[in-house]
C-alpha positions in Angstrom: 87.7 157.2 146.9 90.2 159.3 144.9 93.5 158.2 146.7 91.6 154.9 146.4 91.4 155.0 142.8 95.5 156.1 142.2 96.5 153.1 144.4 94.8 150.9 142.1 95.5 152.6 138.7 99.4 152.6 139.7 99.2 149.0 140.7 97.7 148.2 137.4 100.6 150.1 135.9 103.3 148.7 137.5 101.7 145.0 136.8 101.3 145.6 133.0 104.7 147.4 133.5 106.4 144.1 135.1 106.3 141.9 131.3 108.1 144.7 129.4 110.7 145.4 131.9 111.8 141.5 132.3 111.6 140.9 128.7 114.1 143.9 128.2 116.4 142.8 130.8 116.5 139.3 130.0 116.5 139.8 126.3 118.3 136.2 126.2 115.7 134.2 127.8 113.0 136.1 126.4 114.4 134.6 122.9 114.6 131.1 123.9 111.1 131.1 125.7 110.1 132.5 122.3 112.4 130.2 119.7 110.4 127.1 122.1 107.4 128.1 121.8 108.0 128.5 117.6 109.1 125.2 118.1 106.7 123.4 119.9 104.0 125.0 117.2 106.3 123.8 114.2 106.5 119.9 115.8 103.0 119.7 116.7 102.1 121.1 112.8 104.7 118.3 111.6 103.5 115.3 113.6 100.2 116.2 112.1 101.1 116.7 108.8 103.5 113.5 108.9 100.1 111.6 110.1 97.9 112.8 107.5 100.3 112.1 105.1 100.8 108.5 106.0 97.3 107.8 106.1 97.3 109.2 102.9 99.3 106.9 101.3 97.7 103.9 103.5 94.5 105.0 101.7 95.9 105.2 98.8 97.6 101.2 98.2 94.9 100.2 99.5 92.2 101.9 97.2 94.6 101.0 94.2 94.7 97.3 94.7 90.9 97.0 95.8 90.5 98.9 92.1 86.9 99.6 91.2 85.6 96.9 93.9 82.8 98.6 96.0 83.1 96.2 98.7 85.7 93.8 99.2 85.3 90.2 101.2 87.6 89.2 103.2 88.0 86.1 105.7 88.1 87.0 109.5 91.9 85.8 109.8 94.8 86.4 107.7 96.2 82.9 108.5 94.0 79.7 107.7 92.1 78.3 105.0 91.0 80.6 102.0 87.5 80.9 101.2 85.2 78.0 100.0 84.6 78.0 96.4 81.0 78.4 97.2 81.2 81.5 98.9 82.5 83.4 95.5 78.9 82.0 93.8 76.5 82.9 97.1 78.2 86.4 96.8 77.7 86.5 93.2 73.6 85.4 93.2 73.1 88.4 95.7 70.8 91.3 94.7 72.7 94.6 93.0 75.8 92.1 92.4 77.1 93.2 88.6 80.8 91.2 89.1 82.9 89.3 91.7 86.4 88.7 91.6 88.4 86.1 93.7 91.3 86.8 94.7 93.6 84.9 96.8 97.2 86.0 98.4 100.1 84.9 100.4 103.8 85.6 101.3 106.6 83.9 100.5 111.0 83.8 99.5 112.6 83.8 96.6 114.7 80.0 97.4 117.9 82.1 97.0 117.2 84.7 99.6 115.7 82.1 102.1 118.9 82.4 104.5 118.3 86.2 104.4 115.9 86.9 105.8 115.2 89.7 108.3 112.3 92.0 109.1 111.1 96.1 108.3 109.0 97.9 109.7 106.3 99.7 107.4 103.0 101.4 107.5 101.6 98.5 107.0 103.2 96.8 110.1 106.3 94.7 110.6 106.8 92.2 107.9 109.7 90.1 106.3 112.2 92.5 104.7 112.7 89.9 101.8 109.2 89.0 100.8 107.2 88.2 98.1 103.3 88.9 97.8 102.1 86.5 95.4 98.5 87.7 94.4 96.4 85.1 92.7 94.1 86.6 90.0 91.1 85.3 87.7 93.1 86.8 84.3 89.4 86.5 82.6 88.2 88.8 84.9 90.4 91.2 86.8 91.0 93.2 84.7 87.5 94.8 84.7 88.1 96.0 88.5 91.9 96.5 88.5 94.4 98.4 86.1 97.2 96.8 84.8 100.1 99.4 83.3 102.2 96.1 81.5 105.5 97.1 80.3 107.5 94.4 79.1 106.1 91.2 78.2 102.5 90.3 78.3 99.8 90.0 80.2 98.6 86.6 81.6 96.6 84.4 79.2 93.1 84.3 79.9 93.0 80.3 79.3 96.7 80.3 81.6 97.0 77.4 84.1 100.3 77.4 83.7 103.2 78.6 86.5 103.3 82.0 84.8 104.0 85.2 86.5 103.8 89.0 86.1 106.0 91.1 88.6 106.8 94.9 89.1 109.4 96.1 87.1 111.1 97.8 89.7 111.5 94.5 91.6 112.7 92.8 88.5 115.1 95.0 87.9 116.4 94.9 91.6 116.7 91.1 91.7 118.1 91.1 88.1 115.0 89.5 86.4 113.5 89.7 83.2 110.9 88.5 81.2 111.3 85.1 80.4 113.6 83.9 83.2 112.3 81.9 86.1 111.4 82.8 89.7 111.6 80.2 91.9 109.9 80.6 95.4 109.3 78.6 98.5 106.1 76.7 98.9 104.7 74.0 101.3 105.7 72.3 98.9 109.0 73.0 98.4 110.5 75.2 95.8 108.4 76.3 92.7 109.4 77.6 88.8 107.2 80.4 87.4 107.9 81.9 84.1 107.6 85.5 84.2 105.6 86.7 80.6 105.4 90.3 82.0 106.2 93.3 83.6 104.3 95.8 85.5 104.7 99.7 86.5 104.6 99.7 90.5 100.9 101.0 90.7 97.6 99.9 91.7 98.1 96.5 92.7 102.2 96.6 92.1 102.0 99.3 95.1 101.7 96.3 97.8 104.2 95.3 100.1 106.4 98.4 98.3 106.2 96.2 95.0 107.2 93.7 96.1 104.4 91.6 94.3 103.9 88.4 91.6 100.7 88.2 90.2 99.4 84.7 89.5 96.6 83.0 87.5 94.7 82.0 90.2 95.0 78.2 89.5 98.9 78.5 90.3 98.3 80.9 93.5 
């Protein structure tokens, strides 16, 4: 039992032994297995910080331009027909209902850049690199739910049915607009003249489509 009991404590020695002993004679190796390892941790800690962070900011636009809306409708598909007018009055008549706002968006070109244009890839998806959000708004009414930082210009006139627009001033600068020119897009149509009357920090709902974004009376939308 005693000879029994050295065999095994020397074994256990020499095993625990065997980590030191290659570690100090392969002191190169030992690093790199150690700088990997640091590494691996640090990636891992950024692909999860990078996530959270993104949908962060996803959160975030999308909390800004739905505003102080509890519960926003939307139709089933992004490509069709817009609601019926009726559906805005049902929604209105139901119990615990204080306000609701219509809305109504689309994309489009500016007619000048319609040879341009090409396509990015954002958080949001992949979408046309040149595009305009044009975001149709009750004037009357949105203003309850949504905030508006204007400035330069006005905002739109509660009575407006008129091809008026607001844009974000960041945009306006980058396509060298201003208030009081005119911003002609592309329509079914064919091309279409708003006035701008106004200009708009790139928050809340100027955070779409990376401001990228006219805001319409709804009429015009």
């Amino acid at each position: 039992m005693w000879c029994g009991s050295i065999v095994i404590r020397r074994s256990l020695q020499s095993f625990f032994g065997l980590a030191p002993r290659n570690l100090a004679t392969r002191p190169v190796r030992t690093l790199l297995t150690a700088l990997g390892i640091v590494l691996g941790v640090a990636v891992v800690l950024a692909i999860s910080i990078t996530n959270e962070s993104t949908l962060a900011s996803i959160r975030r636009i999308f909390d800004e331009a739905a505003g102080r809306a509890d519960l926003v409708v939307t139709s089933r598909s992004m490509i069709g027909d817009p609601f019926d007018a009726s559906a805005l009055a049902r929604v209105r008549r139901l119990e615990g209902v204080q306000l609701a706002v219509p809305t109504v968006s689309g994309r489009t070109l500016l007619a000048d850049e319609a040879n341009e244009w090409g396509l990015a890839v954002s958080v949001g998806g992949t979408r046309t690199a040149n595009d305009l959000l044009l975001f149709g708004i009750d004037p009357a009414l949105d203003q309850q739910i949504r905030d508006y930082e204007v400035v330069a210009g006005d905002f739109l006139s509660d009575e407006s049915q008129s091809y008026t627009a607001l844009l974000v001033k960041d945009y306006a600068d980058e396509k060298g607009l201003a208030v009081g020119k005119t911003l002609t897009v592309l329509t079914p149509r064919g091309p279409e003249s708003l006035q701008i009357v106004g200009l708009i920090n790139k928050s809340g709902v100027g955070l779409q489509n990376d401001g990228a974004v006219a805001v319409l009376p709804l009429a015009t939308a």
